[in-house]
VEXRO-741666 format. One line per 3 residues: number of its first residue (from 0); their letters; for each residue z, x, y of N, C-alpha, C, CB. Coordinates in steps of 0.02 Angstrom, whole numbers. Glycine has a CB too. Layout:
# residues N
NUM	a	Z,X,Y,Z,X,Y,Z,X,Y,Z,X,Y  ... $
# end
This chain:
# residues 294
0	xxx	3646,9267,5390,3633,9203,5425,3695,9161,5420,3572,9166,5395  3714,9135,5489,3798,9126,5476,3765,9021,5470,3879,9166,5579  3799,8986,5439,3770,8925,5426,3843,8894,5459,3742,8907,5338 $
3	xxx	3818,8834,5501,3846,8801,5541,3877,8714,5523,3797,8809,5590  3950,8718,5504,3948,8638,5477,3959,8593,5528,4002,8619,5422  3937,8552,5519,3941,8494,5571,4006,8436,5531,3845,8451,5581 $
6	xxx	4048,8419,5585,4072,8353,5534,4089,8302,5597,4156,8370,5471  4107,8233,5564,4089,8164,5604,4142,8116,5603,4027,8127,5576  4168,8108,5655,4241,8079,5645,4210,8011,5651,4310,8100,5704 $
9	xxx	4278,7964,5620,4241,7887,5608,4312,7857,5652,4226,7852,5502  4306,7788,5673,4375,7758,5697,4425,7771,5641,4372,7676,5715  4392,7767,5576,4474,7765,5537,4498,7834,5520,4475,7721,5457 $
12	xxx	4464,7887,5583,4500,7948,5560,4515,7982,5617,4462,7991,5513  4554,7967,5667,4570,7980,5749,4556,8071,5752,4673,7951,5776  4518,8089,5794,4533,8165,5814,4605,8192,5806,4515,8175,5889 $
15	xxx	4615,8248,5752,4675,8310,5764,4650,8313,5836,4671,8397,5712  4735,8312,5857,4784,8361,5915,4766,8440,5893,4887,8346,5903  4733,8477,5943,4719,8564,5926,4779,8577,5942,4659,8616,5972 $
18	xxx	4825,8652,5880,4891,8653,5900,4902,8687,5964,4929,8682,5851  4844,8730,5966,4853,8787,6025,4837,8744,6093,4793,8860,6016  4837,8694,6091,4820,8657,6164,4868,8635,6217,4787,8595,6152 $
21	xxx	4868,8655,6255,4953,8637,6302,4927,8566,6318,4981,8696,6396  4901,8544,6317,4894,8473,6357,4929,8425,6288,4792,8449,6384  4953,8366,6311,4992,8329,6253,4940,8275,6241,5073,8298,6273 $
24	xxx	4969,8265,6153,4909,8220,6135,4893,8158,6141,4899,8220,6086  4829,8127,6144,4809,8059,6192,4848,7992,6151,4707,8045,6195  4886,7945,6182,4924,7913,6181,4881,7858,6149,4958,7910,6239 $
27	xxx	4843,7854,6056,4808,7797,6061,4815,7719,6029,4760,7819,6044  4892,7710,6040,4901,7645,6028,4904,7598,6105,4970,7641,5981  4903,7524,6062,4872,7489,6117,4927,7465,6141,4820,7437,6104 $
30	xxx	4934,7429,6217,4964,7397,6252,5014,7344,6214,4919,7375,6293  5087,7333,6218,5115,7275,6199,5129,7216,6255,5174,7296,6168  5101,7168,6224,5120,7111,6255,5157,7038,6236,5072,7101,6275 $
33	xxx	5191,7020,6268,5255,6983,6236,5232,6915,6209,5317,6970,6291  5239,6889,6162,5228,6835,6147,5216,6775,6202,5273,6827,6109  5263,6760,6237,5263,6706,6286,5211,6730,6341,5340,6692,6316 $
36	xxx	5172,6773,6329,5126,6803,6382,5038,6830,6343,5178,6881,6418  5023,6798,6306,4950,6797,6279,4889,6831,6330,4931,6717,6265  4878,6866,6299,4794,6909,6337,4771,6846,6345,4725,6969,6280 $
39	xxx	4722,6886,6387,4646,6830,6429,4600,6828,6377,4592,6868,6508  4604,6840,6294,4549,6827,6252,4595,6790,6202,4504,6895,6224  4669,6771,6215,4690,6746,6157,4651,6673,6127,4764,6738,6169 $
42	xxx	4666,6630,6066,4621,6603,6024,4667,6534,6070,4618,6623,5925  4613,6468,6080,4655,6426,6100,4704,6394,6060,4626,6388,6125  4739,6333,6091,4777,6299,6028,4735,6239,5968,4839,6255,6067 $
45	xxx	4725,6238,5924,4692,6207,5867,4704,6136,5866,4715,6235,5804  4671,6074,5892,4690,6005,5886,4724,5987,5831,4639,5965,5889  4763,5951,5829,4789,5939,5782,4759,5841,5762,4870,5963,5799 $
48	xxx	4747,5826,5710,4705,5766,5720,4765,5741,5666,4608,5766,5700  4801,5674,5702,4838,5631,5657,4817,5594,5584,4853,5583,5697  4856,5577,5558,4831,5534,5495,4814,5478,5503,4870,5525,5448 $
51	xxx	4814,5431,5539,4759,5362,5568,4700,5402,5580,4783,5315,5651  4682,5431,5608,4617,5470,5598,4591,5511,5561,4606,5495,5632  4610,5515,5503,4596,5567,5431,4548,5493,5386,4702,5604,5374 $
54	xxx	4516,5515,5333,4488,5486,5270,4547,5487,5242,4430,5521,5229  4567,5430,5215,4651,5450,5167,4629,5410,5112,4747,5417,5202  4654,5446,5066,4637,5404,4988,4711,5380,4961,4595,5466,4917 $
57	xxx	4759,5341,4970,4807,5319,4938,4800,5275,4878,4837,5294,4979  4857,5294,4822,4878,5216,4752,4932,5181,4820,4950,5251,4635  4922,5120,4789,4973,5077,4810,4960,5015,4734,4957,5044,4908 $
60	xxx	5030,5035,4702,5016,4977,4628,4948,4993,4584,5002,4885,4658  4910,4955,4580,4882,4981,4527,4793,4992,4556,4898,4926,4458  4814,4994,4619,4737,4999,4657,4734,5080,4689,4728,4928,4733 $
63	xxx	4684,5087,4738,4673,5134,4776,4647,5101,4847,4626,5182,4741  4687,5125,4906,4663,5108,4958,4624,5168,4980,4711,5084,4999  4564,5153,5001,4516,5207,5033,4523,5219,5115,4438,5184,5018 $
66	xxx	4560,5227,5160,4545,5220,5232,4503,5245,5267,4584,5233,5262  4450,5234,5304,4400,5261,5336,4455,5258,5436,4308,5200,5315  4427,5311,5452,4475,5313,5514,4406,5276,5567,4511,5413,5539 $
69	xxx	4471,5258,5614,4400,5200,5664,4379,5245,5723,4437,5105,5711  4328,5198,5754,4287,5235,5809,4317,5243,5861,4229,5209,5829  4293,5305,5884,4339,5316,5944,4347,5259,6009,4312,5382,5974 $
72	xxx	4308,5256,6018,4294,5204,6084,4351,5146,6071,4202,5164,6086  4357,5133,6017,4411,5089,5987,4479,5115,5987,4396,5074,5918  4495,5160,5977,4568,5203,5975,4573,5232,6050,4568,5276,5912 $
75	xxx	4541,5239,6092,4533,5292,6158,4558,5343,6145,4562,5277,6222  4535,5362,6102,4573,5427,6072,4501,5478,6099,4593,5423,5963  4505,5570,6111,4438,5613,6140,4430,5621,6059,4447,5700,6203 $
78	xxx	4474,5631,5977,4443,5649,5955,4418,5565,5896,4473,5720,5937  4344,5575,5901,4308,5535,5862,4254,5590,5803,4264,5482,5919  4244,5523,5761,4208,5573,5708,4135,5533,5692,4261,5585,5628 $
81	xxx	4080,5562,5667,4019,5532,5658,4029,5510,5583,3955,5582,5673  3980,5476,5562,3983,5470,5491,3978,5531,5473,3936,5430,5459  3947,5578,5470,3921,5635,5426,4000,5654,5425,3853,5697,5460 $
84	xxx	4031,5675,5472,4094,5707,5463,4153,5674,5435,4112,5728,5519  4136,5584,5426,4172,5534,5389,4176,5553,5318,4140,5467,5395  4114,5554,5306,4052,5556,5244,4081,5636,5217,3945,5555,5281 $
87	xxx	4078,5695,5258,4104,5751,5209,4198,5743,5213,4071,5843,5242  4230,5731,5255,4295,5719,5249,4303,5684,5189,4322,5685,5302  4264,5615,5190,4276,5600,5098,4286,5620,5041,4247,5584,5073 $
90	xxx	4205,5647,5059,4199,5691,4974,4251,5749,4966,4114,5736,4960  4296,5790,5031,4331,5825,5023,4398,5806,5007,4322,5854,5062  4416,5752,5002,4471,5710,4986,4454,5668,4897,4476,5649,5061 $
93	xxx	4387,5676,4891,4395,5642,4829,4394,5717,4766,4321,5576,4822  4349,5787,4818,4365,5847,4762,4421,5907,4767,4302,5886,4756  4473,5906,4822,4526,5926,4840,4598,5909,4802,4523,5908,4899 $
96	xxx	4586,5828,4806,4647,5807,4755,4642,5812,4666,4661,5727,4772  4717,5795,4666,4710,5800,4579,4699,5725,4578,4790,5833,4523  4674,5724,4503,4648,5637,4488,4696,5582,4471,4601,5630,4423 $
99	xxx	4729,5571,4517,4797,5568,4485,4790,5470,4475,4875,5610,4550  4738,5441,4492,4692,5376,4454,4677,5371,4397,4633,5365,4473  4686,5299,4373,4658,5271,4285,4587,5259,4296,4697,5185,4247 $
102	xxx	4539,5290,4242,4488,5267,4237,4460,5213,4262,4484,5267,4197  4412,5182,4302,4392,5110,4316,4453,5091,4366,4387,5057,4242  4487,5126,4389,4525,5094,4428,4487,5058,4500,4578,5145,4441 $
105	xxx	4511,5005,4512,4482,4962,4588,4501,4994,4644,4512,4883,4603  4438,4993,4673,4459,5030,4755,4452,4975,4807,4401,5101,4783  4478,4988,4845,4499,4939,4922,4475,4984,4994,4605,4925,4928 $
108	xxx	4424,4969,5004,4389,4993,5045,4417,4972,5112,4326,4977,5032  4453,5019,5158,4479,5011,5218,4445,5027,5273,4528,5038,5221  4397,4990,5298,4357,4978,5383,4364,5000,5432,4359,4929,5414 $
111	xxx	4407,4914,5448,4439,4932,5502,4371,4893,5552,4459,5026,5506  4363,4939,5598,4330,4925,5657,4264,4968,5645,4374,4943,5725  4254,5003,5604,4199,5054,5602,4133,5014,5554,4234,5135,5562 $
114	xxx	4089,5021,5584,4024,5004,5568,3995,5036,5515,3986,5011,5618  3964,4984,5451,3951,5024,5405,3867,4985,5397,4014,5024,5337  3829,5024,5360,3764,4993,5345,3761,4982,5249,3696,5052,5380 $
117	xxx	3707,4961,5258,3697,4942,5163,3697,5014,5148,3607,4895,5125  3655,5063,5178,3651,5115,5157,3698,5169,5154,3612,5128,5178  3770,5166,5185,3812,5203,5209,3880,5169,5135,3822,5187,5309 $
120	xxx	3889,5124,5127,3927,5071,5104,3897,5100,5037,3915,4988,5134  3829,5104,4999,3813,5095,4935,3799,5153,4934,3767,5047,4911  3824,5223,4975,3841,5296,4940,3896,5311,4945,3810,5353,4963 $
123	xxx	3956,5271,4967,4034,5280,4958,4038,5242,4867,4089,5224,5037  4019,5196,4875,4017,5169,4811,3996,5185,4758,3999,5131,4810  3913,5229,4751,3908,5306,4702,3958,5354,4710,3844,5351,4719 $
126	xxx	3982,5369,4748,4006,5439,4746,4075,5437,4701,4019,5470,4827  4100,5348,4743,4173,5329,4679,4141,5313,4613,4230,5248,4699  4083,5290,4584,4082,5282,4533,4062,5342,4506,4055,5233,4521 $
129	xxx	4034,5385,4523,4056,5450,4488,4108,5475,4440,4067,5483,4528  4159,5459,4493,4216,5484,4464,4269,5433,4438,4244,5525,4511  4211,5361,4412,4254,5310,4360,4297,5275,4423,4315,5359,4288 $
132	xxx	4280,5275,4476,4302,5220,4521,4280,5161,4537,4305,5235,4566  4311,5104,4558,4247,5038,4554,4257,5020,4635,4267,4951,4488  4210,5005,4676,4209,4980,4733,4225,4928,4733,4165,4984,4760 $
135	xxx	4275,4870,4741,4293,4810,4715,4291,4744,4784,4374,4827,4678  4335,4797,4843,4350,4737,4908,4339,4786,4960,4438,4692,4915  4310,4750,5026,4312,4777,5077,4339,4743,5128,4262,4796,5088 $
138	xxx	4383,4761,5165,4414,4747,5248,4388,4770,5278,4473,4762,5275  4382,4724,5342,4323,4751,5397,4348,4699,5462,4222,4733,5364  4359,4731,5531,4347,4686,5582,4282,4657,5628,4381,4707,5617 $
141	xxx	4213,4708,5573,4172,4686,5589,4123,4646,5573,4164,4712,5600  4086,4598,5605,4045,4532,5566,3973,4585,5541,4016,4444,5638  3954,4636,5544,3891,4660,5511,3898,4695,5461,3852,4694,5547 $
144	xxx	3953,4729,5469,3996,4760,5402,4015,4691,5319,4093,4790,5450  4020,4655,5362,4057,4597,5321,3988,4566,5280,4103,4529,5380  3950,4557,5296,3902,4536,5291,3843,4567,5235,3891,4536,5349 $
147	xxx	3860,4641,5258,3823,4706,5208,3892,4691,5149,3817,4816,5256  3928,4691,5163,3992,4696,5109,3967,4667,5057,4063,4659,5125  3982,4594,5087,3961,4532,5036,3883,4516,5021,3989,4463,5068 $
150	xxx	3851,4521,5075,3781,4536,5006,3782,4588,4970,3705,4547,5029  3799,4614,4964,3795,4680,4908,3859,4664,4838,3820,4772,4961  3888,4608,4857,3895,4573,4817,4011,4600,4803,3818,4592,4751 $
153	xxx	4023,4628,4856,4098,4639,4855,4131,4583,4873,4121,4691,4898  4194,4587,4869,4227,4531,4905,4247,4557,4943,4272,4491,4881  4240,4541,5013,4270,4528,5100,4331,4506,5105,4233,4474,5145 $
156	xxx	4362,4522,5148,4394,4494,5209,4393,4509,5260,4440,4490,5211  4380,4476,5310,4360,4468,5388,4409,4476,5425,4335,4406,5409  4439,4530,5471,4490,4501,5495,4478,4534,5550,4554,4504,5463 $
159	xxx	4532,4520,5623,4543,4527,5686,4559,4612,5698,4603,4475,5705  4517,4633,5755,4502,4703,5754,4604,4715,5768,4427,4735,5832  4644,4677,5804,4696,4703,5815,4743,4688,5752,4718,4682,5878 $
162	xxx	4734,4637,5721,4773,4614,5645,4800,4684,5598,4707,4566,5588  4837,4691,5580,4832,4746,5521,4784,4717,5450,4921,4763,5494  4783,4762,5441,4723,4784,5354,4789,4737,5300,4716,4925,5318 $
165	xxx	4760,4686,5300,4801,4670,5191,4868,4618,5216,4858,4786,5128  4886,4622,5296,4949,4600,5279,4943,4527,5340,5018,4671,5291  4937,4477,5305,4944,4397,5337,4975,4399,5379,4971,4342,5303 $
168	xxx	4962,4355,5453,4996,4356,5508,5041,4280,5519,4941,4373,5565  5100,4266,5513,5149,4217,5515,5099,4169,5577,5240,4252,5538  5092,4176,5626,5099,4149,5684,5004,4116,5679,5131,4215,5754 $
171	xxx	4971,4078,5677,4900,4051,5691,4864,4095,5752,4906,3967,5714  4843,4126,5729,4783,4177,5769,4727,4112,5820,4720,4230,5686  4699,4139,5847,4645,4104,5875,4557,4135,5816,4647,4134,5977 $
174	xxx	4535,4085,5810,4463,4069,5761,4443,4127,5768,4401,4011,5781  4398,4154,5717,4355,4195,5726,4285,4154,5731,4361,4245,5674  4222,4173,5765,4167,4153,5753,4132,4146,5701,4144,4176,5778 $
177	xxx	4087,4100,5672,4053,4084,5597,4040,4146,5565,3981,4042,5600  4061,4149,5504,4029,4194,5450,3988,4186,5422,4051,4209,5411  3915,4208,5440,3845,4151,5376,3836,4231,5356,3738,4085,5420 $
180	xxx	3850,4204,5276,3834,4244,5241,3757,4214,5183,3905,4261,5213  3712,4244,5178,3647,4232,5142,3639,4257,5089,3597,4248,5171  3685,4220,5019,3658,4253,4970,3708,4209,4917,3662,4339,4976 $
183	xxx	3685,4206,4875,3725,4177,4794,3795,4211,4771,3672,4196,4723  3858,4193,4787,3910,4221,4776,3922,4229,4666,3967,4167,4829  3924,4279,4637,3945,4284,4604,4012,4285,4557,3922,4301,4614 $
186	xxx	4022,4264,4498,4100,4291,4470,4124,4348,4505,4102,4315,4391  4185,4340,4536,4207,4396,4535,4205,4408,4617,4167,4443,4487  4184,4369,4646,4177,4385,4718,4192,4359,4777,4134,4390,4727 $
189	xxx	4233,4382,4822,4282,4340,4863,4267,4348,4907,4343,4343,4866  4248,4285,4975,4245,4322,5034,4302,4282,5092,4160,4324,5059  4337,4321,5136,4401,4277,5165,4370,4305,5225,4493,4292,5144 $
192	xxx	4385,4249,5277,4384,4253,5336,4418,4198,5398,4323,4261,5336  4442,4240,5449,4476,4195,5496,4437,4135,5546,4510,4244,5541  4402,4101,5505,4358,4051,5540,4324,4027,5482,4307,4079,5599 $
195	xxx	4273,3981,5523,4228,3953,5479,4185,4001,5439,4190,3911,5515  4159,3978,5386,4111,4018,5324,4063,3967,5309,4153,4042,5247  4009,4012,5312,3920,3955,5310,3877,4001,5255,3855,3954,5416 $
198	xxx	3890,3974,5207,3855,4006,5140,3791,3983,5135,3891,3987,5071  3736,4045,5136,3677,4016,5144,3658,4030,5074,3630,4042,5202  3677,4001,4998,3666,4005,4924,3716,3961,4895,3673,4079,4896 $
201	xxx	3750,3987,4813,3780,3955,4783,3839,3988,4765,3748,3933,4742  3899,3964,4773,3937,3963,4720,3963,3969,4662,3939,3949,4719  3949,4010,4616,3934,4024,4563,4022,4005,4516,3898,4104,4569 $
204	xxx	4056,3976,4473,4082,3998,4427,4150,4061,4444,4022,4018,4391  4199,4053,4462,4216,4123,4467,4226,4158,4537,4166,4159,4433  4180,4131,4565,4183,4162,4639,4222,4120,4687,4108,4171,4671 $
207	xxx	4248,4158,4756,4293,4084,4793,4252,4117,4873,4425,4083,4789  4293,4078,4910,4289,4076,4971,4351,4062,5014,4243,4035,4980  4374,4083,5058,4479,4062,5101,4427,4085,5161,4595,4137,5078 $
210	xxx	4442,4023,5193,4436,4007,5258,4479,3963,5299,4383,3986,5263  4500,4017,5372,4526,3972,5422,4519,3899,5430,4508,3992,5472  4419,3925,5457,4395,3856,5463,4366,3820,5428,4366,3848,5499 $
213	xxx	4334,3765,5441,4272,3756,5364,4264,3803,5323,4196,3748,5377  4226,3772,5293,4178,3789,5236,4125,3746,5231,4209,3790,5172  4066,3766,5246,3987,3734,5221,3937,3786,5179,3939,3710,5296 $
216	xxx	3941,3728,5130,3897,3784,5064,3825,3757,5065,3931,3774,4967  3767,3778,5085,3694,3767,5083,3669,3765,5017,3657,3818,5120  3731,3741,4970,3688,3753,4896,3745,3720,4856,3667,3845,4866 $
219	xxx	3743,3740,4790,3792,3702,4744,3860,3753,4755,3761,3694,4652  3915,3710,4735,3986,3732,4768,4029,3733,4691,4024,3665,4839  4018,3806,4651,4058,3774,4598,4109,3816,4584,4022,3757,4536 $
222	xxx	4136,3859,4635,4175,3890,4621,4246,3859,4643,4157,3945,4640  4276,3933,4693,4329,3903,4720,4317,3896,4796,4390,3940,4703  4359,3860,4818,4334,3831,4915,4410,3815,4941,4268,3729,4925 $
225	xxx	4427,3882,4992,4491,3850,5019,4479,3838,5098,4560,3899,5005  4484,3780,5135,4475,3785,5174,4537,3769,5233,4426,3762,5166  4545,3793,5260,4615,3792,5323,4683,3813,5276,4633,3692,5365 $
228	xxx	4633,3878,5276,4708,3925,5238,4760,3942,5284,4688,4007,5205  4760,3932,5355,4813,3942,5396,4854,3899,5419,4799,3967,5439  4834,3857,5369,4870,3775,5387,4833,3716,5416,4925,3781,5442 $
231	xxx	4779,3725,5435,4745,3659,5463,4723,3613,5401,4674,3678,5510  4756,3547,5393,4727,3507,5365,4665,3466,5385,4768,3479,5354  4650,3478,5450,4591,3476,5465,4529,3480,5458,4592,3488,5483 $
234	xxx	4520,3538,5414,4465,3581,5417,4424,3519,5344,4491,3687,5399  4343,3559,5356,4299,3496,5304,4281,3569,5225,4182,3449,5367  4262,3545,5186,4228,3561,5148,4160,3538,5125,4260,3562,5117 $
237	xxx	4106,3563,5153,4051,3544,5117,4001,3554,5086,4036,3527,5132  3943,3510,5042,3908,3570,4993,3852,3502,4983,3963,3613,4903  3789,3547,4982,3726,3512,4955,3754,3472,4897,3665,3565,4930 $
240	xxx	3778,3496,4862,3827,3487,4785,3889,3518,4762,3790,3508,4730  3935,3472,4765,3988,3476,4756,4018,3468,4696,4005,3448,4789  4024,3533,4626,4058,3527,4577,4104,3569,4568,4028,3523,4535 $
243	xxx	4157,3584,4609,4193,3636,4605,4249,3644,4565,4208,3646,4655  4270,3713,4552,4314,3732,4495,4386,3712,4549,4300,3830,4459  4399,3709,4588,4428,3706,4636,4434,3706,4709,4444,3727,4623 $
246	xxx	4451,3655,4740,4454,3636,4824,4528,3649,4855,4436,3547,4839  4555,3688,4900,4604,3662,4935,4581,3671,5016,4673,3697,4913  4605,3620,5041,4617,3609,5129,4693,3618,5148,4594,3524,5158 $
249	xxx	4709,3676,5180,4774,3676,5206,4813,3694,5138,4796,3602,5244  4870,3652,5121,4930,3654,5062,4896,3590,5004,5028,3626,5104  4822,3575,5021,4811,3498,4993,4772,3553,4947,4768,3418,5043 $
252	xxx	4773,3517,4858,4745,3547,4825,4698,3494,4775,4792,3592,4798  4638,3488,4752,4620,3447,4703,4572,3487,4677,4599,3379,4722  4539,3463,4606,4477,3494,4606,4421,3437,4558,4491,3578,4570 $
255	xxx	4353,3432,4523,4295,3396,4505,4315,3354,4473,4246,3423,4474  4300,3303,4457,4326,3266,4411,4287,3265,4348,4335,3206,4436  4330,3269,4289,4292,3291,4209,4209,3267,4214,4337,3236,4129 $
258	xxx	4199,3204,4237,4154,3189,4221,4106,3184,4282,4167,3143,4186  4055,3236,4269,4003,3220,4335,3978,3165,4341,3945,3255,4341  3950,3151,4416,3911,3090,4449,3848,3090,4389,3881,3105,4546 $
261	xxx	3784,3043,4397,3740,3011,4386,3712,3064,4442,3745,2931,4387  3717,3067,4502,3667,3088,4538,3705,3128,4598,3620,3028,4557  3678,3188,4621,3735,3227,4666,3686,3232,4757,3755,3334,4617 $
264	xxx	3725,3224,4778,3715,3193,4861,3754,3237,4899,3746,3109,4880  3748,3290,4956,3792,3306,5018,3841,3286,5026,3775,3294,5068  3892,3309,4983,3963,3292,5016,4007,3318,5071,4001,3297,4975 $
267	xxx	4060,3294,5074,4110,3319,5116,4178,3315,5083,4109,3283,5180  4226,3355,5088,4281,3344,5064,4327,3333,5114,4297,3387,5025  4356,3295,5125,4450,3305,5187,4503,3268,5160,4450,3263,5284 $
270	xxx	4536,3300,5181,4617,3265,5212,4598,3199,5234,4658,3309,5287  4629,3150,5197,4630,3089,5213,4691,3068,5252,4622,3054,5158  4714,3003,5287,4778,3002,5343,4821,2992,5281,4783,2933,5415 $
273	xxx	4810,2959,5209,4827,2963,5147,4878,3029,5112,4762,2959,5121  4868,3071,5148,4899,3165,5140,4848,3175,5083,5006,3189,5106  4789,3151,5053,4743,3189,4992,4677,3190,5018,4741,3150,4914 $
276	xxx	4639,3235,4968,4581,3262,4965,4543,3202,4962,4571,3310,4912  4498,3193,4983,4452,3133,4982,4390,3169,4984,4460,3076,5043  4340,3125,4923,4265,3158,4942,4212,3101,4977,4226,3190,4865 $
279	xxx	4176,3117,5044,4134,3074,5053,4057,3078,5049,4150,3056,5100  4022,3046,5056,3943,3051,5057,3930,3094,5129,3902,2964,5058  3891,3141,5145,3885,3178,5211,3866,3110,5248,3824,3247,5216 $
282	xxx	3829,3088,5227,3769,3026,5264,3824,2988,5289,3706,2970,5205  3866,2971,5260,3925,2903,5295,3992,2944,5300,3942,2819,5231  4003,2984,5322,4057,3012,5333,4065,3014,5405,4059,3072,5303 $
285	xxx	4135,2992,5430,4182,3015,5461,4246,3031,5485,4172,3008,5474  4229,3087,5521,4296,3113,5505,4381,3083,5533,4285,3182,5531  4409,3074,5489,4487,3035,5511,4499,3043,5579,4559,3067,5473 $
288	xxx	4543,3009,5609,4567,3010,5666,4677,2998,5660,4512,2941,5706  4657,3075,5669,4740,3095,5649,4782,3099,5718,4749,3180,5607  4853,3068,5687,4893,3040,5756,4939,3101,5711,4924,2933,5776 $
291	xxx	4968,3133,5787,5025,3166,5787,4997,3257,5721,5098,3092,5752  4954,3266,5744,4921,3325,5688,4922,3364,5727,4849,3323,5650  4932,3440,5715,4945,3484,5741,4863,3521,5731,5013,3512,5714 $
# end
């Protein structure tokens, strides 16, 4: 019984050429084609997405700037990103790098124009304190962002979606619209903005406020209060109660006097035609009438 083997060629083992075969053997490499001339299946070209549009974690001195990249519609740029893809770009930037941060070091939360919620804002802020980071200040060109900022108890600054991030503009911008913020400013907590500021709480000790325009505090005022930080001596300061650690309007600086009132009344603070701080009763106040004021 003659027994018959079978065997099974695979791609990685091409059919032997039979020697006795006059026909020549099948030619089985593939086609070359020249670089500057790509097949009809080649892979396209890979976007390349700039660094204004990346999550960037920079030191600058003894801080950390966090940059969140802004919304597209804002840049007219085709590539935009959702939070989720904000949100993992982060965390891949905070477990990619070496730690090359001091413990507790302050972070500077960079905005921009992009919309954040309480809830979006207070898991960037776990995720840095994880890793011994402190959420400290946020920049933002937006008033709902600003708002979640500072109730949640950071210090703000407000600024103009075209302004740059951190760096003061020489020349007087035009106002931003009111900032009412609703809540009790703590030690430690700053909020700046290019216009008026309408504090719906207190002042606490420690905490300030730099404003363009006014300042009206719906409660006791005992921190710090700058008002017409861009130069307007104009601008008012005012407060249910007025005991502050410090006032300036414009370049004018004063602050409480040692010894409190008998009884505390709605004030106002201004620029008198005098060049000083003057405090008045809200009830009988009005405001100077300045010749030659810019």
């Amino acid at each position: 019984m003659t027994s018959d083997t079978s065997s099974i060629s695979t791609p990685s083992d091409p059919p032997e050429a039979s020697s006795t075969s006059s026909e020549p053997p099948m030619d089985l490499s593939l086609p070359s084609s020249s670089p500057s001339e790509p097949t009809s299946d080649a892979r396209p070209n890979l976007i390349d997405i700039p660094e204004n549009l990346q999550v960037r974690l920079k030191p600058e001195g003894d801080k950390l700037l966090l940059i969140l990249p802004p919304d597209a519609e804002q840049t007219k740029s085709p590539i935009g990103f959702s939070w989720n893809e904000v949100w993992q770009q982060f965390k891949q930037q905070l477990s990619a790098r070496e730690r090359f941060w001091q413990p507790n070091s302050a972070v500077y939360l960079m905005v921009g124009d992009r919309l954040l919620d309480n809830r979006q804002l207070q898991a960037i802020a776990d995720e840095l304190s994880d890793l011994q980071l402190q959420l400290r200040w946020v920049y933002t060109s937006r008033r709902q962002t600003a708002v979640v900022a500072a109730t949640a108890g950071y210090s703000v600054e407000q600024q103009t979606a075209a302004a740059p991030i951190a760096k003061p503009t020489t020349a007087a911008p035009s106002m931003e619209e009111p900032l009412y913020v609703q809540m009790t400013l703590r030690s430690g907590t700053e909020i700046r903005h290019n216009g008026t500021v309408v504090v719906l709480g207190d002042l606490n000790p420690g905490s300030s406020v730099i404003a363009a325009g006014d300042i009206l505090v719906w409660g006791r005022l005992r921190g710090v209060a700058h008002a017409g930080c861009k130069g307007d001596s104009r601008c008012l300061i005012l407060a249910l109660q007025l005991e502050p650690t410090q006032i300036r309007i414009a370049d004018f600086v004063a602050r409480a006097p040692e010894t409190p009132p008998a009884h505390y009344h709605p004030e106002v603070a201004y620029v008198s035609p005098k060049r000083t701080i003057r405090i008045a009763r809200a009830s009988d106040f009005q405001r100077p009438e300045w010749e030659n004021q810019a």
